[in-house]
C-alpha positions as CSV (number, residue, x, y, z in Angstrom):
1,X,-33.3,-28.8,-84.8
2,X,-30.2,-29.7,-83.2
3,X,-28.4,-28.5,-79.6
4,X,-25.6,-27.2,-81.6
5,X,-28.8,-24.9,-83.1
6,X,-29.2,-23.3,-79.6
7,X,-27.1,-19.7,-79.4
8,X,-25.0,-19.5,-76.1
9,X,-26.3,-15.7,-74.5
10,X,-23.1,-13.8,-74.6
11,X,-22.7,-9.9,-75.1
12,X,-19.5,-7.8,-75.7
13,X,-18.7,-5.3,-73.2
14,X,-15.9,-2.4,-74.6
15,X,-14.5,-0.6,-71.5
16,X,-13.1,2.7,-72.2
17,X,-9.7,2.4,-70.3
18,X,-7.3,5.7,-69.3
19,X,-4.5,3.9,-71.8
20,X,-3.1,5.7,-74.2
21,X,-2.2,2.3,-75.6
22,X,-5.1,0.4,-75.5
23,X,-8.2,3.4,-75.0
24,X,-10.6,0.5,-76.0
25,X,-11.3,-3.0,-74.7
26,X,-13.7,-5.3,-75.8
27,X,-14.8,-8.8,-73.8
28,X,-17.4,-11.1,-74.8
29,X,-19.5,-11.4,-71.3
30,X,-21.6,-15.1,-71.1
31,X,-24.1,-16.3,-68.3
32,X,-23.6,-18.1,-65.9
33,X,-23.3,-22.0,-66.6
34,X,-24.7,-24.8,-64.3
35,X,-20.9,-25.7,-63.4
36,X,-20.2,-21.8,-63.1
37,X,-22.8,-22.3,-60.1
38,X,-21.3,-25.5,-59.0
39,X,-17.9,-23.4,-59.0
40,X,-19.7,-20.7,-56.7
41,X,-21.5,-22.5,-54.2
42,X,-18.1,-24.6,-53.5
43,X,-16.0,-21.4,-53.0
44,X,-19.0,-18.8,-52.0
45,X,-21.8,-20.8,-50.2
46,X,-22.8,-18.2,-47.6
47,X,-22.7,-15.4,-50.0
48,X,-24.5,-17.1,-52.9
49,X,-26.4,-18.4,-49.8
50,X,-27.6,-14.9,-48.8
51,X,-28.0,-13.1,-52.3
52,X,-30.1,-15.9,-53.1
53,X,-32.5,-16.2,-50.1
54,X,-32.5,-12.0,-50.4
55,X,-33.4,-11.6,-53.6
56,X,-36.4,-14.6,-53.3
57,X,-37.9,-12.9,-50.5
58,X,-37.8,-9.5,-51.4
59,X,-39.0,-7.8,-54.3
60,X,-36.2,-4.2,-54.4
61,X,-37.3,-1.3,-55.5
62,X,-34.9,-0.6,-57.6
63,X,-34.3,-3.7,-60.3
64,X,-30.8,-3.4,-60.7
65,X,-29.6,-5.7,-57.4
66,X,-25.8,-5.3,-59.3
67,X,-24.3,-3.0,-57.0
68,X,-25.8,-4.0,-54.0
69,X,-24.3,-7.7,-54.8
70,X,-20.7,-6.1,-55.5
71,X,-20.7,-3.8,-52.5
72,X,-21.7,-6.6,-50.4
73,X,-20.1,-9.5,-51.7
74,X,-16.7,-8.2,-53.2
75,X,-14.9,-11.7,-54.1
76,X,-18.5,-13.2,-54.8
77,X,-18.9,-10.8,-57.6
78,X,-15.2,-11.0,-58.9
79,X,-16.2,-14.7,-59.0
80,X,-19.2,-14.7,-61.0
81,X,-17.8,-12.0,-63.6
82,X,-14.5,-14.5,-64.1
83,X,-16.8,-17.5,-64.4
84,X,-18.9,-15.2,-67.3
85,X,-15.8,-14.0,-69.0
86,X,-14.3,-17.8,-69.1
87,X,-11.6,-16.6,-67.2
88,X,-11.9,-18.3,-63.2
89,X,-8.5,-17.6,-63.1
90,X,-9.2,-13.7,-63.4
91,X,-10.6,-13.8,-60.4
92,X,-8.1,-11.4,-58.0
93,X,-7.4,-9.8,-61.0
94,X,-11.1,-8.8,-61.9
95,X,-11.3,-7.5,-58.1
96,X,-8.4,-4.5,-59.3
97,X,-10.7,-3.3,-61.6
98,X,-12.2,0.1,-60.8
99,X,-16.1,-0.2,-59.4
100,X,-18.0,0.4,-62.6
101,X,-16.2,-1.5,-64.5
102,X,-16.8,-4.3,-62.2
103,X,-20.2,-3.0,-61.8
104,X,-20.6,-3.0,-65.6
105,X,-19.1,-6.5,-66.0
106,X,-21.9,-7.6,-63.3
107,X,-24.9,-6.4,-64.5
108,X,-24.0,-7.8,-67.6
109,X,-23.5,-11.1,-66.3
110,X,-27.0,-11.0,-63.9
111,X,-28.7,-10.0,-67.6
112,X,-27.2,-13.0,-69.1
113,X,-27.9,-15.6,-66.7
114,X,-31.6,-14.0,-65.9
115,X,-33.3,-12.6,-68.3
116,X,-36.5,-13.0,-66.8
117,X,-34.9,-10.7,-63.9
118,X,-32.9,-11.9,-60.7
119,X,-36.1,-12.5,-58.5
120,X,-38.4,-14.5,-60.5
121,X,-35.5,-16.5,-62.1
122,X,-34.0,-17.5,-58.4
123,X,-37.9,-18.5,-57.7
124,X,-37.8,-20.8,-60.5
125,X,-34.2,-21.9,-59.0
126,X,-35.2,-22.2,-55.5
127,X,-35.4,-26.3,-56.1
128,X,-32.3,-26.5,-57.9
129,X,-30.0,-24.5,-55.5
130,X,-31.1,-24.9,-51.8
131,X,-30.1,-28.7,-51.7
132,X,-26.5,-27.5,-52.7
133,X,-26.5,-24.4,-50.1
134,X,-27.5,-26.7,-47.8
135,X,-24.4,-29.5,-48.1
């Protein structure tokens, strides 16, 4: 077996849009990559900062953490569905979008990047990412 064997996580998303031109849309929707991190912590340290210690120490009631992350952390979230639509220069565009598209887009992106759900996958993390929040 080969790396180029390995399938890339990626689901397409169709928004319904109020066009008359284009009703439809569809985008392909990726996890977030190791430099997709790098990319946040650089521009979004406090808030990935925050989400991250949140989510590790807390176990929500409800699963989906999606809107909570969007409502708190606007321009975080635009960020990380950019990054996952291999579009980082979306990013002010993405924050335009109405809320459950973005909202959509997000949860998407959070199933992509951790399937084992966003708690236990930060846990596994936790080594990984602290020593970059903390430069």
């Amino acid at each position: 077996m080969a790396l180029s064997d390995l399938v890339i996580p990626s689901r397409p998303i169709t928004i319904t849009q109020a066009s008359a031109e284009k009703p439809e849309v569809t985008i392909d929707v990726f996890g977030l990559t190791t430099e997709d991190f790098i990319y946040l912590v650089d521009g979004y340290k406090e808030a990935l900062g925050a989400i991250f210690l949140n989510n590790v120490k807390e176990s929500f009631a409800d699963p989906d953490v999606s809107k909570q992350v969007l409502m708190s952390f606007p321009g975080f979230s635009a960020a990380c569905v950019a990054c996952a639509c291999k579009q980082r220069s979306a990013e002010e565009y993405v924050r335009s979008l109405p809320f459950p598209i973005q909202l959509e887009l997000l949860a998407t992106v959070f199933a992509l990047t951790f399937p084992d759900g966003l708690k236990k996958s930060l846990e596994k993390l936790l080594p990984a990412i602290l020593p970059l929040l903390k430069k």
